[in-house]
C-alpha positions, 0 to 999 in steps of 0.5 A: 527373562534377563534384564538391565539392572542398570536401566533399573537402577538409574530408573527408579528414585524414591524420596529419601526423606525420613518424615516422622509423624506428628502424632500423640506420644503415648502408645495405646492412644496413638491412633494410626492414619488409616484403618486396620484391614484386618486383625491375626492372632497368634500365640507366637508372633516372630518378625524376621522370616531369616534363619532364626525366625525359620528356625524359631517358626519350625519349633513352634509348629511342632509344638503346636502353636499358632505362629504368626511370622513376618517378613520385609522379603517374600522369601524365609531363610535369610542369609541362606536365601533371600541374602544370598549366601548359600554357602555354610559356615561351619566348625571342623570338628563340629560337622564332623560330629554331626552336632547341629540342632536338629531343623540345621541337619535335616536341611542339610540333608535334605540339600544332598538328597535334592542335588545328590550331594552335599557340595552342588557348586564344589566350592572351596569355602564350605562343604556345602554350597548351593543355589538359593532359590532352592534353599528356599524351597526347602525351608518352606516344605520344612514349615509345612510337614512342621505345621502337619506333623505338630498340629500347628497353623502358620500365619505367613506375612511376606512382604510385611513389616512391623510399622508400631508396637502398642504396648500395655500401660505399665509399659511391660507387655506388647499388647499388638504390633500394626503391620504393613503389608505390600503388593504392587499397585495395579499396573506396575512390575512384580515385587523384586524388579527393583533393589531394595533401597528402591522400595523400603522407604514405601513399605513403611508408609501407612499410604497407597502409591503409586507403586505399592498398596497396602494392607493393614495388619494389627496382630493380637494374642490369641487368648485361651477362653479355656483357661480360667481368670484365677489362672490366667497366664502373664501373656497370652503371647509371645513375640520374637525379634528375628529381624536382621537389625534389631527393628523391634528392639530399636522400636520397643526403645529396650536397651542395646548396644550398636558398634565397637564396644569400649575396651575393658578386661571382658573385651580387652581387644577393642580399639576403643575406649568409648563405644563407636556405634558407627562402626559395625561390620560390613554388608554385602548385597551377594549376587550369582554369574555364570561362567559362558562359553563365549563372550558376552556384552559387558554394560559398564555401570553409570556409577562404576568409576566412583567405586573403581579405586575399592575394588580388589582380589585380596591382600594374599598374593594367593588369592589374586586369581580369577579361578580362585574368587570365582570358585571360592563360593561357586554354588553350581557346578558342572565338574565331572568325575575326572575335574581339574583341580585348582590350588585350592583342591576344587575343580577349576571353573568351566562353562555353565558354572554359577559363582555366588559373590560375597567378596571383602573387598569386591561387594562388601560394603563397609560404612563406619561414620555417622555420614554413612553408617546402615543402621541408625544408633538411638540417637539417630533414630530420635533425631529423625523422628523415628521413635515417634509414634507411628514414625518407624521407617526400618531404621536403616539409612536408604541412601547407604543401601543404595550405595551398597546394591551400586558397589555390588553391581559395580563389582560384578563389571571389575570382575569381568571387565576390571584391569586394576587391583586395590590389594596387589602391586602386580597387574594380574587382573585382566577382563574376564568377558565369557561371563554373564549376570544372572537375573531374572524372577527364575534366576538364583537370587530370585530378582529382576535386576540380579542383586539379592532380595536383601542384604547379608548383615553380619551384626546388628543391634544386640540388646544388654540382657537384664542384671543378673549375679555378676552383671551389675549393669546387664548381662552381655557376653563377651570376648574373653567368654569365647575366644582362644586369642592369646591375651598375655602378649604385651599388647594386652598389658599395654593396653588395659590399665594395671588392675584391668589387666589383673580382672582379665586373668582373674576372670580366665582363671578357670578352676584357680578362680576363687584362688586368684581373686581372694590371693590377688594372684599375679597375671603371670601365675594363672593359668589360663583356662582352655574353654569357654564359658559355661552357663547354666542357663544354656539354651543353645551351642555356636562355634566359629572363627572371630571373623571380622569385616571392619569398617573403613576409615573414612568417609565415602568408603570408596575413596581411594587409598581407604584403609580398615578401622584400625584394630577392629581385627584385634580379636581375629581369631578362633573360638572356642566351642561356646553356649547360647544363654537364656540371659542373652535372648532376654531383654529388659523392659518388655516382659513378653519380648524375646530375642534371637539371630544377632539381636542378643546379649553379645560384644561386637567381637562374639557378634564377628563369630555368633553370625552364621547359619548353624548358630542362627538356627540354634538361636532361632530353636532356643527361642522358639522353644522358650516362647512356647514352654513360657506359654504352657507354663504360664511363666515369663521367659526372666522367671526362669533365670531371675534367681541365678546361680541358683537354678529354678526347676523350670530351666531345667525342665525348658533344657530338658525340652530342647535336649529331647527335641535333638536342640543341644545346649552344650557341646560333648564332654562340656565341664569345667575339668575338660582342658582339651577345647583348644583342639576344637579346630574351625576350619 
């Protein structure tokens, strides 16, 4: 069934109105509106069915848990699926080895087995690209042969969010979490016939509509009645925020960071000297076309022309080709054994091909003011009544994802109907009408109007871990921990103050660190180290490109001759192979709370890297497996790290643990003596 977004769109409002509720202050004695419906206990309760939380929830079934999970969409997956971006992003050499975490290969190979190979849509952008809705059915089948092959029980909640945390009066343990579940209300279209801005406001709302009705859910530990008193367990459960933006971070009021981090010897390439929490990477609502045989009735947007002046190819000449864009994430194609190939070494785009859209300067959506930003900073949150008492409404700004789901749809019009280019001074682009929008409940994206279930985040609210040796003010990771950016350029002297500029060389000193520091070595005599940091409390492995899709400027985004943050690519570049620390999933306060997918202990800058799938997951499996090793050990997840450098037997046994269940914490031949990390290639 194929319907007009457009009729949708314009269709449907709902109020934008961010009403906190006028209720007591302190949590356990915070009644809620309405009464609970019903009551779940879970060992593992993990909000955010995305990568991580997939991959935290496959982890825990094999470990036999009861795992609870959550999620705003009715799909797992995340950017794999309900976001739409099902193309991989992957490291050279790391898929040449074969080094993933063990959940991220067999999905892999279980996308060649369903399509016969690898790559269903030959696209230019990864070695594998395919067909959300598929992904998705995948990922569910994973979770059941993980249920029955561990002994666990899943607790799946789609279309469920975390609305209040009720938490312990020492204020260190989360004792239950009030869920909100939505269904459509009797006589009203299915879920998924209108664009997420359109529902979100409702779904956080205690209150029946007119549109959704709802359930209410309180989830409680599953406590051990086998366990004796004299050995009960610090918690009996533990809960994980997977969710895309940090919803339970912000909710907990836990320490974070939002935006551009100040400049300093460990995140030297920041623009700025004073954090900018409004400036955070792009979002993109992705959406899948078709190309046709003929051409088809093209409807032009209500709200096109206001984002007309934003969209483009690329500032690459190279990319100023349809052929090009089309192909770059097609994720199905018809191409035979003898295909046409573009300059890019794909087949050219044919009739019956779909392409996935996930473009910078198309779909991408780049607010960076407090006008307009998507996820609101704490202050935000406080002034609209958001960190009152049962007055959490996601945290995201409405009116920002509907400008986000308009530029997208708006973006599919320019492609097939556009003449103009922001990027290029030649008039290349021409209408493309032999194309269609695929919409529909059976069509990729799995939505009515055409638009993925929900947005692609690339960065998030990222807690600062607990101080630790050598993190004074609380454990974060940062550029200098990961990049292979070139630091001795004049820019850096420049920019850094004189004795900054000496901590960034002391701190990149490698095995001649001690020696710089105690001789106050000069910058120009250190040689710099070729690898990452290494930790030893490693729980996991990521590498990708520093990859950045900056703020704009100005306020609207779409105003004409709108350009990038300034600096916001300063530290573009590779990485090194790095690890994930345990540090970074801990965050302070609440003692039974872990983090994972984008929510960790990082700069902005490792963020621009630390976002893609294979990361994700081996975040989400780290998590996962900590939550539960800290139950059968009767430990908390900071007792295994609270006396570094100094190494508590426990780590080693929870490393161990992940080694053996094919989860690696390193990256082959990772020591302090190997200087041959620079020929760890990304692409």
């Amino acid at each position: 069934m194929r319907f007009s977004y457009y009729t949708i769109f314009t269709g449907i409002a709902l109020a934008i109105a961010l009403v906190p509720h006028a209720i007591a202050n302190t949590p356990n004695q915070t009644s809620i509106p309405r009464k609970v419906d019903q009551t779940e206990d879970c060992e593992i309760l993990i909000v955010g069915g995305g990568v991580a939380g997939t991959a935290a929830t496959y982890e825990g079934l094999l470990a036999g848990r009861t795992v609870c999970m959550t999620e705003i969409t009715d799909w797992i997956g995340g950017q794999i699926t309900s976001q739409g971006t099902s193309a991989l992003d992957e490291a050279k050499k790391q898929r040449s080895l074969w080094y993933f975490p063990k959940g991220y290969t067999e999905f892999r190979q279980r996308i060649e087995q369903k399509y016969g190979k690898l790559n269903a849509g030959d696209c230019w952008v990864s070695v594998s690209c395919f067909i959300p809705n598929t992904a998705q059915q995948i990922l569910v089948e994973m979770l059941q042969e993980a249920e029955r092959k561990g002994n666990g029980k899943l607790k799946w909640f789609p279309n469920t969010v975390i609305k209040k945390l009720e938490i312990s009066a020492d204020g260190k343990l989360i004792d239950s979490a009030i869920a909100i579940q939505h269904r459509p209300a009797p006589n009203t279209a299915p879920l998924n016939s209108e664009p997420l801005s359109q529902i979100i406001d409702d779904a956080y709302r205690y209150e029946n509509s007119s549109r959704l009705q709802k359930q209410i859910i309180r989830f409680v530990p599953l406590t051990n009645s086998s366990i004796p008193n004299s050995q009960k367990r610090p918690s009996d459960w533990f809960v994980i925020d997977s969710t895309e933006t940090g919803e339970i971070i912000a909710l907990a009021d836990v320490p974070y960071r939002l935006g551009i981090d100040p400049r300093s010897h460990l995140n030297p390439s920041s623009p700025v000297t004073e954090n900018d929490a409004y400036c955070t990477q792009g979002f993109t609502y992705t959406f899948a076309m078709e190309q046709s045989s003929e051409a088809q009735p093209q409807q032009k947007p209500s709200f096109y022309d206001r984002y007309l002046p934003y969209y483009g190819s690329d500032p690459k000449p190279s990319l100023a080709n349809f052929d090009n864009i089309f192909t770059y994430r097609r994720i199905w194609s018809t191409a035979t054994d003898q295909p046409k190939k573009n300059a890019f070494g794909v087949s050219s785009m044919k009739a019956g091909d779909i392409s996935m859209q996930n473009w910078v300067w198309g779909n991408d959506y780049r607010p960076g003011t407090d006008k307009d930003n998507l996820i609101y900073s704490r202050e935000q949150l406080w002034r609209s009544g958001q960190l009152e008492p049962n007055g959490w409404m996601g945290g995201l700004r409405q009116s920002t994802l509907k400008s986000g789901e308009e530029i997208a749809i708006g973006f599919y019009y320019w492609l097939v109907a556009g003449t103009t280019d922001s990027q290029q001074k030649t008039n290349w682009k021409k209408p493309f009408p032999n194309h269609r929008l695929l919409t529909g409940f059976d069509s990729p994206m799995g939505t009515l109007h055409g638009l993925s279930k929900y947005p692609y985040i690339r960065e998030s609210r990222r807690i600062i871990g607990r101080p630790s040796y050598g993190y004074s003010e609380g454990f974060s990771m940062s550029e200098i921990d990961v990049s292979q950016v070139d630091f001795s350029t004049e820019t850096y002297r420049q920019n850094l103050s004189q004795e900054a500029y000496r901590n960034l060389w002391k701190a990149l000193a490698g095995l001649e660190a001690a020696s710089a520091i105690r001789n106050n070595t000069e910058p120009q005599k250190i040689s710099r180290r070729t690898r990452s940091t290494i930790y030893p409390d490693a729980i996991g492995i990521a590498q990708y490109y520093l990859d950045f899709h900056p703020c704009l400027s100005e306020y609207p985004v779409e105003k004409s001759g709108n350009t990038e943050r300034a600096g916001v690519r300063n530290g573009h570049g590779a990485a090194f192979p790095g690890q994930i620390p345990l540090r970074s999933l801990i965050p302070q306060k609440i003692d039974n709370l872990i983090v994972s997918g984008k929510n960790i202990a990082y700069s902005y800058i490792v963020a621009a890297g630390y976002r893609v799938h294979s990361y994700e997951w081996s975040v989400g499996a780290a998590a996962g497996t900590t939550a539960s090793f800290a139950l059968t050990e009767g430990i908390l997840p900071y007792q295994l790290v609270e006396s570094l450098p100094r190494v508590n037997p426990l780590l080693t046994k929870l490393q161990q643990t992940l080694v053996q269940n094919d989860n690696a914490i390193a990256f082959p031949d990772t020591s302090i003596f190997n200087l041959n990390w620079s020929d760890w290639k990304i692409w």
